[in-house]
N, C-alpha and C positions, 0 to 999 in steps of 0.2 A: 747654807746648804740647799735650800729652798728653792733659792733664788738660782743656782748654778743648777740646778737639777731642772728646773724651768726654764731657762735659758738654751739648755744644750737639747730639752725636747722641741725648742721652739725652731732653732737652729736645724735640725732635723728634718723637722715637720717642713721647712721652707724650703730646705733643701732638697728634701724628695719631690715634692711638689716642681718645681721650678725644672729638675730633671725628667717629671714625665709627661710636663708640655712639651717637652723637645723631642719627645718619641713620638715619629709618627709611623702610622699604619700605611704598608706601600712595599715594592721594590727597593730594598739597597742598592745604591752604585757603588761599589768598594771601590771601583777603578778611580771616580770622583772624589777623590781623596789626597789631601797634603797636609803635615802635620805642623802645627804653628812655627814659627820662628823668625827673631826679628833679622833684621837686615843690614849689610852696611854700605849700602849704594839701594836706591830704588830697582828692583826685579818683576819679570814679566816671569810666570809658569801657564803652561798648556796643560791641559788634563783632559782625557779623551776615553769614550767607550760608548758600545755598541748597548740599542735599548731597543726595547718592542712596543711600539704605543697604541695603544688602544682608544676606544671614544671612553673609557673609564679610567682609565692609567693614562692621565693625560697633563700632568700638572706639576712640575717638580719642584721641589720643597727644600732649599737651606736655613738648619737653624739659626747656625753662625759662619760666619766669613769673614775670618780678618784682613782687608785687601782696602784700597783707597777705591778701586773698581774692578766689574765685574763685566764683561761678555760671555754672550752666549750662543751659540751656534749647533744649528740641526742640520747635516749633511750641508756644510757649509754656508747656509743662510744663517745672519745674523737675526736671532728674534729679541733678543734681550740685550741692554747696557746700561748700567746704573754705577754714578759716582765719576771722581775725578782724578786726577793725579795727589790732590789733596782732600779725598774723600774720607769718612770716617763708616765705616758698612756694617761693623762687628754689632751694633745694638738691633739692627735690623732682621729679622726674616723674611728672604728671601720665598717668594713667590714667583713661577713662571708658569702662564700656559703654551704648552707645544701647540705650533700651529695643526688645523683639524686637518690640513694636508697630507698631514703626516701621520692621518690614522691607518692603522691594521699595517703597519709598514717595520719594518728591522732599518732602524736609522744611526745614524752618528751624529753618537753628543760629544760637544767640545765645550770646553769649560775655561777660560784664560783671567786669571785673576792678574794682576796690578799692585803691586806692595810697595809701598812710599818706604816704611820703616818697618812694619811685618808683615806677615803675610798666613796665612792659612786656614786651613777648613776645621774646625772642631766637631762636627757630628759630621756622620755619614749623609749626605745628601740621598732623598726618598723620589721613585718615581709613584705618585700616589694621585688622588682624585680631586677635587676642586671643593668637596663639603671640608674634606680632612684640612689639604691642607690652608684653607681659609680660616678653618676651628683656631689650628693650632698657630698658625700667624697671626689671630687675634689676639688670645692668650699670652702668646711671647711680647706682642707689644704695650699689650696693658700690664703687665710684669714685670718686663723691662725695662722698654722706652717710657710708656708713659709714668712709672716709679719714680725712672731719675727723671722727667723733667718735673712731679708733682714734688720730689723730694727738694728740687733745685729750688722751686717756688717756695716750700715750706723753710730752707733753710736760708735765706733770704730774707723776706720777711719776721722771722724770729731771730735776727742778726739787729736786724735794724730797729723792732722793740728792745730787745735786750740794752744795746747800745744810747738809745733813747731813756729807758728806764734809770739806766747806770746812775744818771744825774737826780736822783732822789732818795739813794742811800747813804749811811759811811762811809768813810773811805775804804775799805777793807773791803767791807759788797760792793762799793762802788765799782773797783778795781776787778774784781771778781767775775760779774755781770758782764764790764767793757769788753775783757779780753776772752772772756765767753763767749760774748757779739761779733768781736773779731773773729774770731775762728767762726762761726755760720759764715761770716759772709766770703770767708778764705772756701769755704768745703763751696757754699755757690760757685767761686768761680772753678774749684776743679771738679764739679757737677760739669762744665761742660768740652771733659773728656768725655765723660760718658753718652754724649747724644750723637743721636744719626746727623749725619753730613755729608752731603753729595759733592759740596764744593767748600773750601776754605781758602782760596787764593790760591798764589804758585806755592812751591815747595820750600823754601825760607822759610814762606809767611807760614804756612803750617805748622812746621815746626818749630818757629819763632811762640806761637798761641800754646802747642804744647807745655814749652817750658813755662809756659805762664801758669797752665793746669796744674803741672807735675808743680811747683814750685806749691801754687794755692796749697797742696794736699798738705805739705810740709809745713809751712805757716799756720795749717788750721790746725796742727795736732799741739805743734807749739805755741799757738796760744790757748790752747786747751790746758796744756801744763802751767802753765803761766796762773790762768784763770784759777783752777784748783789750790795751784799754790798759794796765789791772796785768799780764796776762801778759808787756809787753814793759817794763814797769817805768816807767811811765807814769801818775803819778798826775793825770788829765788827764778832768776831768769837763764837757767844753765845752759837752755838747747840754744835759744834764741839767736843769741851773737856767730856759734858755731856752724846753725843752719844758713843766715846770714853768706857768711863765708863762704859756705860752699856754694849756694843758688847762685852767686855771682858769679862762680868759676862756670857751673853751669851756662853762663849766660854768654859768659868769654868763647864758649866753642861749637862750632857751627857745620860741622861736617856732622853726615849722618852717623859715621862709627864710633863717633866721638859722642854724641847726643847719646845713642842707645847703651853704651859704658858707664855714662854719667846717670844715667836714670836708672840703668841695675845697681847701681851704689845708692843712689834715692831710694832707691825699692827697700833696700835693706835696711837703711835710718829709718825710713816710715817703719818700717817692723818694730827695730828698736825704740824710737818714741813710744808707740802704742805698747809696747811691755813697758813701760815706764808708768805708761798711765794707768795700766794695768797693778804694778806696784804700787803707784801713788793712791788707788783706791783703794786697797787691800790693807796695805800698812798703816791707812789713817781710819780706817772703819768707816768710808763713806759708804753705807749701806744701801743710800738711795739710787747709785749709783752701779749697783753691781749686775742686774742685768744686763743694759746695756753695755757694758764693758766688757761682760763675759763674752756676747756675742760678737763683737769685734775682734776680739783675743781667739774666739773660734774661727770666724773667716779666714785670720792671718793664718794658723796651721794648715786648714784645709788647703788655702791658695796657694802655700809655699808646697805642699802634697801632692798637689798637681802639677804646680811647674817640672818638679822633681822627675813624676813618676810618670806624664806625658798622657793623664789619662782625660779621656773625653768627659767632662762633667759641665753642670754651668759654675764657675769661679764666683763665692761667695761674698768675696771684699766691697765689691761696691756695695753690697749691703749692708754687709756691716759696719762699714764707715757711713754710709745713710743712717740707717737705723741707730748706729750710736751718737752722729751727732744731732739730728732731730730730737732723738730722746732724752741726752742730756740739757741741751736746748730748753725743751718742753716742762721738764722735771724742775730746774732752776726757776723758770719763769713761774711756777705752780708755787715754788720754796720761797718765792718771794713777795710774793701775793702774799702769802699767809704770815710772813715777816709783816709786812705794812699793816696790814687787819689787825696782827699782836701790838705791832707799836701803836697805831691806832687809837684801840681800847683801853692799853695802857696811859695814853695821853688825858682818855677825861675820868682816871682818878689821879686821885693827890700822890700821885708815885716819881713825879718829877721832882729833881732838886734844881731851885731855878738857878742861883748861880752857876753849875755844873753843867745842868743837862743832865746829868748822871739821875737813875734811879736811888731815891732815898732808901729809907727803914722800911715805909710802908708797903715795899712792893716784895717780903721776905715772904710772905704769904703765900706769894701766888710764887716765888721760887719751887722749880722738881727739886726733892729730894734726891738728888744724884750726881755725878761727877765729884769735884774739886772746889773746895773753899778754899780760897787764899785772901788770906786776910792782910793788909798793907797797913801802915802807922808811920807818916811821915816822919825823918830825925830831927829832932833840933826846929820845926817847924815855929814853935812859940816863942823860942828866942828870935829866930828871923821878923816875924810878926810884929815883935816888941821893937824891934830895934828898927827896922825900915816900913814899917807902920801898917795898919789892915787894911787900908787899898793896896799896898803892894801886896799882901799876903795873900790878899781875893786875885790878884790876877798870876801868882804862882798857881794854885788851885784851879782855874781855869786850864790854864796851862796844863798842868800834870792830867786832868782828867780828858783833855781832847789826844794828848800820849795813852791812855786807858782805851780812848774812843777806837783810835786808829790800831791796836796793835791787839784784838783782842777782835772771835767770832760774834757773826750777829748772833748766831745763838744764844750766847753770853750774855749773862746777867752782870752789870758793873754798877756797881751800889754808892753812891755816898752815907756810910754810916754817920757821921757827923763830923765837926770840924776839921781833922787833917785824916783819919781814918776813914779807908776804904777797904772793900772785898768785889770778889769779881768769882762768879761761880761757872764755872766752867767744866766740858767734856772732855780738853784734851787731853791727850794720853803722857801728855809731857809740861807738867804743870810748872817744873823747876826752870826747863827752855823759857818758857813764855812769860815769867817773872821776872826772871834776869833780863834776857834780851828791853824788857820794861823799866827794868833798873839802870842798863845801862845806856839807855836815851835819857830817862830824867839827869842821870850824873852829867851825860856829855852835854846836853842842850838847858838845863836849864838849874846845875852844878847843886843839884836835890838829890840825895838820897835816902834810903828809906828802909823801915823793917819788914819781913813780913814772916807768915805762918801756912802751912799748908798742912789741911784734912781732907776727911773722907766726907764728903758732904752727905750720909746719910740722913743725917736729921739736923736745921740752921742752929739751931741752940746749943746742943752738944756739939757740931763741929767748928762753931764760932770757939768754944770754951776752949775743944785742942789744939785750933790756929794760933788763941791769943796765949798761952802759955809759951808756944814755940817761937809766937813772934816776940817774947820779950825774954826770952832764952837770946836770942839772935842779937835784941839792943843790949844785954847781960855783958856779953860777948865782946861787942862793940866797944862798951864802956871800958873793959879790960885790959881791950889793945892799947888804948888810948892812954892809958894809966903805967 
């Protein structure tokens, strides 16, 4: 509750903020005004009104401008033009000073924007003064522009540790980390929708680079689920194939009206993954996690709130698709440092079993009292033993314990109690799933099966005593069918 009450002030606090850099002190033009909307052919708009300039009211100010380009005209002299046919303008604030020709005079402003795929003006454009609007064009770019390219930098680089790293854990963190990696370096490349561009080649090539953006966004959230999923040991790749599919078709259609249909359907999967991820935190109690998730799950309402209701704010999503993936990013990499430093410490005492690998007896000690004991007792182990002799028996045990390794959180404690007897002490919420699914890899791969018990691991000793009763309840059983 902490954390969501935190969250939604922080959300807030950014939000206000962000909205009253974009107010500035000055003349409203209301005439200088079009309200966003994308396009399905590239469009030229004129926009025109009468203004009074003065040596102090000399300086006009756009927060935002969604247009590929921008002219400007003062009783028909051009003083201003910025951008291309494949221009990107919307990160930018605009700054113009009217020529000093033009002072003390009643003149006409003309305004002609250029929209490749949309087009329009989100705040009311200000005729104001040269401290104001230079403040507040700094402000906007170090908030804006400069965020996404420090965020571009940041999620980049922690793509490429992350991925880097992958190759010194389990397979389970291994897998976890990679596709964690993946996804920074998927959210880098649609970090660069986000930047200013004056030029990006002709009009294909633009929006050829788009769908490459708009694709990255999809890919990063998908492998974001991906990566969650192996952290709770969940080999479970649902969106993947599906997104797949669809980016392709994406890629098949080349007409502007086509491209903008195809991306308002994009628009709405990205929603839907991210309530997924939303689910997938909530339902598994990743705690570490719930800020930044909240904040993200906040931008998507606001941004869907504004499309809607057509109102002038600054759109929250890039944030929170930064802020959430930096964050969890940053979070893992911290979760895992502190994984290595535990394994570490645990490596120089006697807590290793060396055949295994596995943690022995010795390391019950330093086990939390908390979660899930399941306690395991191979069947028929000693007959196998006996009959195909204990170098075979030493590499069934091998065996069985890197299926422990692999299917089973770092968090997790996986013990060699001794000879075919194991326990594995765990937090998940679903102890029965994670046993069985263990059960039935040992049966398919390596034709082992096995008993086991599950307690309340409040304390190793009492719940070792009500695993091993349950688990020979279960061989009791076994015996029976059999009979």
């Amino acid at each position: 509750m902490k954390k969501l009450v935190f969250s939604i002030f922080t959300f807030i606090l950014l939000f206000l903020f962000l909205n009253q850099i974009i107010k500035v002190d000055g003349i409203p033009l209301n005439d200088i005004n079009f309200p966003y909307t994308t396009l399905s052919k590239p469009s030229t708009i004129t926009l025109s009104t009468t203004i009074k300039v003065d040596q102090f009211y000399n300086y006009l100010f756009f927060g935002k401008v969604s247009a590929s380009k921008i002219k400007i005209f003062v009783e028909n002299d051009e003083i201003f033009e910025l951008g291309s046919v494949s221009g990107n303008l919307w990160p930018k604030a605009i700054i113009v000073k009217i020529p000093e020709k033009f002072n003390n005079q009643k003149v006409i402003l003309k305004v002609v924007l250029f929209g490749t795929y949309d087009i329009g003006i989100h705040y009311t454009p200000v005729l104001t003064n040269q401290k104001t609007a230079n403040l507040h064009a700094t402000l906007i770019k170090l908030f804006r522009q400069d965020f996404y390219i420090f965020s571009q930098g940041i999620t980049f680089i922690v793509g490429i540790i992350l991925i880097l790293s992958s190759l010194k854990f389990e397979k389970n963190i291994e897998k976890s980390i990679f596709y964690t990696g993946l996804s920074s370096i998927f959210t880098f490349l649609m970090l660069f929708d986000f930047q200013f561009r004056t030029y990006s080649g002709d009009i294909s090539t633009f929006i050829f680079f788009r769908k490459i953006f708009i694709s990255s966004g999809v890919l990063a959230l998908c492998f974001n689920i991906i990566g969650f999923n192996s952290l709770l040991n969940k080999n479970k790749k649902i969106f993947l194939f599906p997104s797949l599919i669809s980016l392709s078709i994406f890629f098949t259609f080349n007409s502007l009206s086509s491209f903008n249909l195809l991306n308002s359907i994009l628009n709405v999967y990205i929603i839907i993954l991210s309530a997924f991820i939303f689910y997938l935190v909530y339902k598994n109690k990743l705690k570490m996690f719930y800020f930044n998730t909240n904040f993200l799950i906040l931008s998507i309402i606001q941004t869907i709130y504004l499309l809607f209701s057509k109102t002038s704010n600054e759109i929250m999503l890039p944030y929170g698709i930064v802020i959430f993936r930096t964050g969890i990013s940053l979070i893992l990499i911290k979760k895992f440092e502190e994984i290595v430093k535990e394994k570490e410490n645990l490596k120089g005492l006697t807590v290793i079993d060396p055949m295994t690998q596995l943690f022995n007896r010795n390391i019950i000690e330093n086990v939390p009292n908390k979660g899930k004991l399941i306690l395991i007792d191979l069947d028929n182990f000693k007959k196998l033993n006996d009959t195909l002799g204990h170098q075979f028996g030493d590499k069934i045990l091998k065996e069985f314990a890197n299926i422990l390794k692999e299917n089973t959180r770092s968090t997790d404690y996986v013990i060699r109690l001794g000879g075919d007897e194991f326990a594995i002490v765990t937090d998940t919420k679903k102890p029965e799933e994670l046993i069985n699914r263990i059960r039935k890899i040992s049966i398919n791969k390596l034709k082992l099966d096995f008993s086991y018990g599950i307690s309340n691991n409040f304390n190793f000793d009492k719940a070792y005593s009500v695993a091993d009763k349950r688990l020979y309840t279960m061989k009791n059983e076994k015996k029976k069918k059999k009979k």
